[in-house]
N, C-alpha and C positions, 0 to 999 in steps of 0.2 A: 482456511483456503479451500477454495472449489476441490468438493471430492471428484473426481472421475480418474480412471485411469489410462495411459499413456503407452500406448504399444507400439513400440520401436525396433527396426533392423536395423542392429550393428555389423555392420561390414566396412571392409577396407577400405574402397571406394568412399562410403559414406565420413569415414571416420578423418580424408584427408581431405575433403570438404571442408569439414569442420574445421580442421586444423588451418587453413588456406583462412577462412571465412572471419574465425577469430583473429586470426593474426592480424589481418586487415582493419578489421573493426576498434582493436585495442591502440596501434598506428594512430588509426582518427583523433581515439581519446586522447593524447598524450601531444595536443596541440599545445602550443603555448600560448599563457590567457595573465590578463593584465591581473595581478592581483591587489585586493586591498587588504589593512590591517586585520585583522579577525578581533572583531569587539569580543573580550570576556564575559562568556555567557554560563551558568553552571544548571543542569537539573535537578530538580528533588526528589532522592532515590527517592525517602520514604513515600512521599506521595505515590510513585512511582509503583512501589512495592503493594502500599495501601488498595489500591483498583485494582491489579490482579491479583489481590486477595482477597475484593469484597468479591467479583466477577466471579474466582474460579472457585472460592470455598463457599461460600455464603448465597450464591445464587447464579446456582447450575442446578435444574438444563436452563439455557439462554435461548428457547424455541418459542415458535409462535403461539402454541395450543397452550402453555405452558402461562400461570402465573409471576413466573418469574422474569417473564419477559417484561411487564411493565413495571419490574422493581430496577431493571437496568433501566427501562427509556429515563427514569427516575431517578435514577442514580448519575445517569450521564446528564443528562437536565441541572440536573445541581451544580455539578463539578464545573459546567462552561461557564455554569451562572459564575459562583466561585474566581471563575479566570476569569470574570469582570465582560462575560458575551450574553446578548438575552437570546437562548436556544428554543427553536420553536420544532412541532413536529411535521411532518409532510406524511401524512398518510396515501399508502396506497394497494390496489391491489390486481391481480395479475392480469386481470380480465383488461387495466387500463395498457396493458403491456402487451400482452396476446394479442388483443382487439387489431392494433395496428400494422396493415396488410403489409406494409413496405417495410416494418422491422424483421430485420432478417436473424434467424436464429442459429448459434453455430450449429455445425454438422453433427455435431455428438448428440444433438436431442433432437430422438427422431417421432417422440410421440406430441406435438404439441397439443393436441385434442387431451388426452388423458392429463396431462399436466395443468390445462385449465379448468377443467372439472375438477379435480383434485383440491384447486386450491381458491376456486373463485369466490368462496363464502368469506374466506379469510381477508381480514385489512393487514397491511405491515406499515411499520414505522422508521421513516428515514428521519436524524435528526439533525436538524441546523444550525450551525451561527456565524456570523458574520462580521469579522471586522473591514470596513468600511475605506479604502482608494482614495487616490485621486483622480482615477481615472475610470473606466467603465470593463477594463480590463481585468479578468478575474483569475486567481491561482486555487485551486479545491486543493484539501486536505483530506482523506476520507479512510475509515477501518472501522472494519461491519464487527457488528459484537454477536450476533447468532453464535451458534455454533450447533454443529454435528461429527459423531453422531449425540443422541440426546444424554447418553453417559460419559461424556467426556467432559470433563470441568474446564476445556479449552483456557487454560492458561497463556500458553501460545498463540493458541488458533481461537480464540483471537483478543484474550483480554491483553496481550503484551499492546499492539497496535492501538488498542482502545487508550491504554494509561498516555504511550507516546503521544496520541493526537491529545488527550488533553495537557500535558504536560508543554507539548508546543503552542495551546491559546495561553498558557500562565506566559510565556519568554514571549511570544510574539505582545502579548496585551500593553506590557511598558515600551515596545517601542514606535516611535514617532510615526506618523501616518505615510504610508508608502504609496509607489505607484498602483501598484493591483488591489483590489477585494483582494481579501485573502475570508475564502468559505471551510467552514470546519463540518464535514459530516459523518456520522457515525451510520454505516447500513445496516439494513436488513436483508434476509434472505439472501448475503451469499453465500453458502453453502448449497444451497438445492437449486444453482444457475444464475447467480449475479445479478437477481432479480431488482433488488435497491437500486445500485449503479445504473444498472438498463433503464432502468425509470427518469433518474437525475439525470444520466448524461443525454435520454430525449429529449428530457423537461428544459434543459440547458439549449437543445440544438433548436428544439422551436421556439425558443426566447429571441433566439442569434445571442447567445452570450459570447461574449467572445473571451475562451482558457486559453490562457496562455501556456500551462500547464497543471495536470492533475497529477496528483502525490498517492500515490497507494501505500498502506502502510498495513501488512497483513504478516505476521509472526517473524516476530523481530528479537525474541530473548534465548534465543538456544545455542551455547556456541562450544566449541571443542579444542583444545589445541592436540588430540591426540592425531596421527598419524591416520589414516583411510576412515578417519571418522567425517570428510565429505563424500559423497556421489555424485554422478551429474548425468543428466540425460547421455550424454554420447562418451565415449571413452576418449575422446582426444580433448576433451575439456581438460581433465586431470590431470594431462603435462602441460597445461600452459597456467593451471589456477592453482593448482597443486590438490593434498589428498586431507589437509586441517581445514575442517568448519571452523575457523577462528576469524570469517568474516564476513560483512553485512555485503548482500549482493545488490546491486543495482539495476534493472533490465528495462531495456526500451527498445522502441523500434529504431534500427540504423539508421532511418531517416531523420531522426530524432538526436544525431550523432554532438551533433553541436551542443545542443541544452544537456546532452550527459556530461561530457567535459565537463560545462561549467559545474554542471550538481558534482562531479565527483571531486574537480579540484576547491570547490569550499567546501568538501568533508572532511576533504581530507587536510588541506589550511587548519579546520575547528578541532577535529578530537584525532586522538592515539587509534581508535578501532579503526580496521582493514577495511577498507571497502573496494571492492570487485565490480566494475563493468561489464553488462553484457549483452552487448548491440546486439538485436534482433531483424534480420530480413526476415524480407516480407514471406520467403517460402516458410520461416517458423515459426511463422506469429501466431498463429492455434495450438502451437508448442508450449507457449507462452504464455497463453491467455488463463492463466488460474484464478485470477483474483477480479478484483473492482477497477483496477486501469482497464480493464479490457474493453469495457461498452465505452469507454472513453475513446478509444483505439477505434473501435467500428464505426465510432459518430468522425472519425477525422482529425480528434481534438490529440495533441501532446498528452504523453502518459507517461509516468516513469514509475515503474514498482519497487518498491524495497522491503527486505525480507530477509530472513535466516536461510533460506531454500526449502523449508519445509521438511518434508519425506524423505527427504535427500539428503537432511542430516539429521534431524529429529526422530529419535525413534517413538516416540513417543507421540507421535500425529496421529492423531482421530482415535484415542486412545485414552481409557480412563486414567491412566498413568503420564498425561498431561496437566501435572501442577504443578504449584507454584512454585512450588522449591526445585523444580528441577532447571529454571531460569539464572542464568548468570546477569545479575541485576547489577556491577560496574562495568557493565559491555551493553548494556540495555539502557543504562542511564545515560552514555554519550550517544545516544542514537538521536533523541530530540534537538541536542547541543550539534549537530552535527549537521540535523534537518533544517535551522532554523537560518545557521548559515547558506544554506542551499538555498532558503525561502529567499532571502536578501540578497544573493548571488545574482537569480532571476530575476525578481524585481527590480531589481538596479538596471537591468539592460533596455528597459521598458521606455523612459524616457530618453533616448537614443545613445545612451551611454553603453560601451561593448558593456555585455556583463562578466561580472566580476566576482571572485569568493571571497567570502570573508562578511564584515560589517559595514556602516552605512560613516 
C-alpha cells in the first residue's frame, strides 16, 4: 500500500462530521436489492498459501533494480497462464507518465522534477489478461506485487492481493461468458506513487474504454478478533465499525454508493467474513487514495478498494516482520469466493437487469 503519511486533527467538531457522514452513508448501503441464489464456489487455500509463499519467502525484494523482480513478472505469467489466461506484459516508464502536461499529480508529490530524473532510465511492468464479454464493457481486477520497503517480504503488502487476483482468474475461468471484459492486472510501482495504475487507467481513458468498475485488491490477509486491535483515521469510526480487525473493508466514493451496496450485499450472500462499507465524499477522497483505485478515481472511472486497512491493523506493514505466517489464510481464502460473487453481482446489471448478488 502507498507509503505516505497522513496528518489529521482530531477534534469534536471534526469527529461529529464523521459520525453524521457515516451514518448517512451506511443508510444508503442497506438499500434493499433483488437477490439471486449464490452459486457454490470454493477457493484453493493451498494455492493460495503457495504464492504468498513463493512472493514473500523465495523472492523478496520484489523492486525494480532488483533481479527478483522478473522472477515475479514470471511467476505471475505462469500462474494466469495456469488459470487458462494468455498474460502479456505492458511495459512502461515514468517519463510516459510525467511527460503529460494535463495529468494532474496528487498534492503530496511536490518535487515532480526530482522524481523523473530519479527514475526515467527505469522500464516497469504492468501484467495483463483478459477474459473476453459480450460486450465492449470492461470490469479491471488489479494488485501491484512491488513492494517497500526493499526489506520487507511483503506478505500482505502485497503478495496476499497478488494470490487473490490469481485465485479469482482460476473461479472466474469455468464460468460461462459474461457481459463485461473482465481484465486481470498485476502493477507495478505502487509503492513509490501508483505509478502502474496511473499508466493503465490513462492508457484506459485515451482508449474511451468504457469500466464499469475497477476492483483494488491491496492486503487482504491480516485479521484480529482481539478487542482495539482495529484503528481508524478519525475516532467516531470506532463507535459505529467497532475496535476487532476481524473484517474485510470496502471503500469507495459515496458517489459510487449504489455499486457498494450491490458489491457488499453479494459478499456478503457468498461467505461468513465481515465485510465493512465505507462511502467516501468527495472532501476525503485524498484520505483515501492509498492504493491502485485511485488513478481510477481521478480518470472519473468507478473504483472500489478492498483491503484489511493496512497500518491500521497490521502491525506489521512496511515491516520485515510481514510474513507469511503471520496471515490468517481461512479469512483470506473467502475473500476471492466472496469477490467473485461481487464480479457477477455487477455484471448482471449490465444487460439492463437491476444487479444482483450472488450467481448467474
Amino acid at each position: 500500500m502507498l507509503a505516505m503519511e497522513i496528518l489529521l486533527t482530531h477534534n469534536r467538531f471534526f469527529n461529529r462530521f464523521l459520525s453524521v457522514w457515516m451514518l448517512l452513508g451506511l443508510s444508503a448501503l442497506f438499500v434493499a436489492t433483488e437477490w439471486l441464489h449464490a452459486e457454490q464456489v470454493t477457493a484453493d487455500k493451498e494455492r493460495i498459501i503457495r504464492t504468498v509463499r513463493f512472493l514473500s519467502e523465495e523472492n523478496f525484494p520484489r523492486v525494480a533494480t532488483h533481479g527478483n523482480k522478473e522472477k515475479t513478472i514470471d511467476y505471475i505469467i505462469e500462474a494466469m497462464t495456469a488459470a487458462g489466461f494468455e498474460a502479456i506484459r505492458d511495459e512502461f516508464a515514468l517519463t510516459q507518465i510525467l511527460g503529460n502536461s494535463d495529468f494532474s499529480l496528487p498534492p503530496f508529490e511536490r518535487n515532480k522534477e526530482s522524481v523523473e530524473i530519479a527514475f526515467q532510465r527505469i522500464t516497469y511492468t504492468n501484467i495483463h489478461a483478459l477474459k473476453k464479454g459480450r460486450t465492449d464493457k470492461r470490469i479491471i481486477i488489479g494488485a501491484h506485487y512491488d513492494i517497500l520497503p526493499a526489506y520487507s517480504p511483503g506478505a500482505d503488502d502485497n503478495a496476499s492481493g497478488v494470490a487473490v487476483l490469481i485465485e479469482l482468474a482460476h473461479l472466474l475461468r469455468a464460468t460461462p461468458e459474461l457481459n463485461c471484459d473482465i481484465e486481470f492486472v498485476s502493477y507495478d510501482m505502487e509503492e513509490v506513487g501508483l505509478w502502474g495504475s496511473r499508466f493503465h487507467a490513462r492508457k484506459l481513458k485515451n482508449q474511451r474504454v468504457d469500466v464499469v468498475c475497477m476492483i483494488c485488491l491491496d492486503m487482504l490477509g491480516y485479521y484480529s478478533d482481539e478487542e482495539h486491535s482495529q484503528r481508524y483515521p478519525f475516532a467516531a469510526m470506532s463507535r459505529l465499525y467497532g475496535t476487532r480487525g476481524d473484517f474485510l473493508a470496502m471503500v469507495g466514493r459515496q458517489t459510487d454508493t449504489r455499486l457498494m451496496t450491490v458489491a457488499q450485499g453479494a459478499f456478503r450472500k457468498a461467505t461468513t467474513l465481515k465485510i465493512q462499507s465505507f462511502p467516501t465524499p468527495n472532501l476525503l477522497e485524498p484520505l483515501f487514495a492509498r492504493s491502485d483505485h485511485a488513478p481510477f478515481w481521478w480518470e472519473g472511472y468507478p473504483a472500489l478498494f478492498f483491503t484489511d486497512t493496512a497500518d491500521f491493523r497490521n502491525r506489521h506493514y512496511h515491516r520485515a516482520t510481514d510474513t507469511w505466517d503471520t496471515l490468517d489464510y481461512d479469512r483470506l481464502a473467502q475473500v476471492p469466493v466472496g469477490l467473485y460473487h461481487v464480479i457477477l453481482a455487477i455484471d448482471a446489471g449490465i444487460d439492463g437487469r437491476p444487479p444482483a448478488a450472488g450467481g448467474r
